[in-house]
N, C-alpha and C positions, 0 to 999 in steps of 0.2 A: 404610545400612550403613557407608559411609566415614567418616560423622561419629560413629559408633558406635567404628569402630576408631581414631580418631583419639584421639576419648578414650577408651579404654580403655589405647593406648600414654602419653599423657598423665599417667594416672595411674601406670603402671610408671614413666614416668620419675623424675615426684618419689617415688616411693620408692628408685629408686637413687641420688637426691640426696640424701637425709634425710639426718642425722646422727643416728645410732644409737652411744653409747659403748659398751654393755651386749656383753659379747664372750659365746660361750656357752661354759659351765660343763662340766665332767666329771661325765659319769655322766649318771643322770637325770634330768630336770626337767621332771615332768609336772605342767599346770596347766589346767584347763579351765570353763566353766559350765554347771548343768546351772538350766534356769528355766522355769517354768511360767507364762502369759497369760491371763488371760481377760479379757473385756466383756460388759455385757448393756445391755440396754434395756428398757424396757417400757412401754405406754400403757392408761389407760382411760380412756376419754370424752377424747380428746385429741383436740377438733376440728381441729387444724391437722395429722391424720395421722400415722402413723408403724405399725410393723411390731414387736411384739415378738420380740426377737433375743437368742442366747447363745453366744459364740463361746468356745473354748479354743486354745491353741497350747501345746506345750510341747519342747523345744530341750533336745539335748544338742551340746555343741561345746567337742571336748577334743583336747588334743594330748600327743604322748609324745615325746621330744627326749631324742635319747643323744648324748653325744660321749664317745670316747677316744681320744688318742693324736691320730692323723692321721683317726680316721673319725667322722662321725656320723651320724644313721638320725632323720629327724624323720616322724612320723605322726601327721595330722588325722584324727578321725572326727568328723564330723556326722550326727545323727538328729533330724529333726524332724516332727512331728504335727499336726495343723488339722482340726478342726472347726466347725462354725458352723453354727445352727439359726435359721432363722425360720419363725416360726408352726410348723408339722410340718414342716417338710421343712430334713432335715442334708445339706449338702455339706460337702465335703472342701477346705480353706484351707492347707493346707499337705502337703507329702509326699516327703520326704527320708532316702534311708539315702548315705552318701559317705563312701568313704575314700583315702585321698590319702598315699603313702607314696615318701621319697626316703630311697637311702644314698648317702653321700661319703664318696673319700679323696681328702684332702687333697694336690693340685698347688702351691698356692703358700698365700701369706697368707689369704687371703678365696676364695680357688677351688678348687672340688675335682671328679673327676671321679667323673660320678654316674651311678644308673640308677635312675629312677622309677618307678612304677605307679600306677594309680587306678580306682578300681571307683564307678559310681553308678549307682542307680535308686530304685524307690519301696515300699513297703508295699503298698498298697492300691490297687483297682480307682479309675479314674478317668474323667469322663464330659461328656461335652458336654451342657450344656443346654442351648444355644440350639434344639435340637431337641424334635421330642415326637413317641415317644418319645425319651428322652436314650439314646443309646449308649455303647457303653465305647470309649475312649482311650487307656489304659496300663491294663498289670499290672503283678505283681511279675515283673520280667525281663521285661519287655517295656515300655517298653525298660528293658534296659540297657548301660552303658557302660565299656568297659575298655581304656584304654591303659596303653602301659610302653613304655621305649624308655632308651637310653643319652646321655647328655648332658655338660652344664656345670653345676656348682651353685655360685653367686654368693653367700655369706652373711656378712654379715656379722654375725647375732644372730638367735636363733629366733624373731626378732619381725620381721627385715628380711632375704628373702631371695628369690630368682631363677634359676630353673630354666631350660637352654636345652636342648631336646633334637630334633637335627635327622633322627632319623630313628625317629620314634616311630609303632608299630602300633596302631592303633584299631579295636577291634571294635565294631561295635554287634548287640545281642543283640534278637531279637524272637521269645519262645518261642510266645506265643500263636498258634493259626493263623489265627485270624477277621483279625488286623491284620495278619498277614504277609503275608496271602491279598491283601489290597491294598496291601501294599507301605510298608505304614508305617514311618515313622522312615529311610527311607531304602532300604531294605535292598527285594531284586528280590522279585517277586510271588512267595508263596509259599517263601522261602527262610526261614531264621532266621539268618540272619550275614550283617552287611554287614563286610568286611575296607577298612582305609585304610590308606595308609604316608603318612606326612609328616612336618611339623615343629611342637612343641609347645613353648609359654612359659608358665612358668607362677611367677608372684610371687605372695608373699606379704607384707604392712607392715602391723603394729598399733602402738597408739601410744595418747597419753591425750592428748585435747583438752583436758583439766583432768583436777582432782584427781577426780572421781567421775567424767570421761566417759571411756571405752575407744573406739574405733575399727579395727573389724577389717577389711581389705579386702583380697581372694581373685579375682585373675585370674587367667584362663587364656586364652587363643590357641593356635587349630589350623588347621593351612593342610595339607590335603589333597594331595598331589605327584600322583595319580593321578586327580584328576578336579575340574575347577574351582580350580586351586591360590589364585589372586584371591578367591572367595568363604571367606575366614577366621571359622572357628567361635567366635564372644566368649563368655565364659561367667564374668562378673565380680558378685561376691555382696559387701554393707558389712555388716557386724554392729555395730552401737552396742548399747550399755550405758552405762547412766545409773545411777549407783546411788545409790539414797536411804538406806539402812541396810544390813545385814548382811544383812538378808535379802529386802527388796524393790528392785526396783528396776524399770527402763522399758528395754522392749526396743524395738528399729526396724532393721527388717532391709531390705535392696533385693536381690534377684534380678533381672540384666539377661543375657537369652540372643540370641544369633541362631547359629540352624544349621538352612542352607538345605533342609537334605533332612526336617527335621520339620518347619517352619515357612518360609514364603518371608516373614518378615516378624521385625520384636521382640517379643522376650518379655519382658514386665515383670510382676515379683511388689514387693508392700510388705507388710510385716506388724508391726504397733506394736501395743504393749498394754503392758499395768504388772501386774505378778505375783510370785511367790515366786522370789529367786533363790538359788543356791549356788555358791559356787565352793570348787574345790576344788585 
């Protein structure tokens, strides 16, 4: 966990070292991508083995960015989808709805004082296989996740910016009652709301590696005040984009989680594949 938070603060730092000239603009400047994945496989008579497989992903990841005057209001939505079949049987590879919403007015040059919110959870039923039967794991709102709270917002450009906000409420939601019944995601047996107050960070730094490659990268840090404030929630996602024409191009995402009350360990997702993209 410490060498987890170490780097994850690592990476906040160089982006508030980066040099970003790019100041933001009046009005609005919404920009986002929306891109579809797939892969397949397939064998006959392929002595050396293998599993016919067909996986799809498809990613919406867009933002809305207003400034006037002394105030601006930026909003992330991410949606994304995973499938993936072999032989008969489809599991679920991706499952993402996220929205991520801050306003500022403007205190000084680059600071403003803000108050955030953020709502996440998933579409669809989710399941453990490593058993048999497989049982379910998440719903929709179950969990889900929602803080807001009052803050600092650090920006220098809607591509390089830093949210402080030290006294932010976290709800976690667990509608189901089969998961509640035992306590999942945190929350006390049989309730559906687990309440936190603490303190949340949250940066954002995109950038171009080169002329076709983007770099998206989404921390957050949560330190609970009301119970284990040491055990800090990392929740840091990369988005690459590679593009090879207008409209294809190579996706590669990283998902890194630890939060101790669903998980006593990391959580790691990768998802690559080459598909149809847009931006718009």
């Amino acid at each position: 966990m410490k060498k987890i938070l170490i780097l994850s603060l690592l990476l906040l730092t160089i982006s508030l070292q980066a040099q970003e000239d790019k100041k933001p603009k009046e009005g609005w400047n919404n920009n986002g991508d929306i891109s579809l994945m797939f892969n397949q496989a397939s064998f006959d008579n392929w002595i050396k083995g293998g599993e016919n497989s067909l996986a799809l992903n498809g990613l919406i990841n867009y933002n809305f960015n207003f400034k006037k005057a002394k105030n601006v209001w930026d909003t992330k939505v991410i949606m994304a989808y995973g499938l993936s079949q072999i032989n008969d049987e489809t599991k679920k590879t991706d499952d993402r709805f996220e929205i991520n919403s801050t306003y500022g007015h403007q205190a000084s040059k680059l600071w403003y004082y803000s108050f955030f919110g953020s709502f996440k959870t998933q579409f669809t039923d989710g399941y453990d296989y490593s058993v048999s039967p497989k049982i379910v794991t998440s719903k929709l709102f179950a969990p889900a996740y929602l803080n807001f709270g009052p803050g600092m917002l650090w920006k220098k450009s809607d591509n390089l910016k830093v949210n402080f906000a030290p006294a932010t409420s976290k709800l976690t939601i667990v509608t189901d009652d089969a998961l509640s019944a035992v306590g999942a995601y945190g929350v006390d047996p049989g309730k559906n709301i687990r309440y936190e107050l603490g303190m949340a960070i949250n940066g954002y730094y995109k950038f171009d590696l080169m002329k076709n490659i983007s770099m998206e990268n989404i921390l957050g840090l949560y330190s609970n005040y009301l119970d284990k404030p040491e055990n800090v929630d990392v929740d840091y996602q990369m988005n690459m984009v590679m593009t090879i024409n207008k409209y294809i191009s190579a996706n590669f995402g990283i998902n890194l989680l630890y939060d101790d009350d669903a998980l006593q360990d990391i959580q790691l997702k990768e998802v690559f594949g080459l598909g149809f993209n847009a931006k718009f």
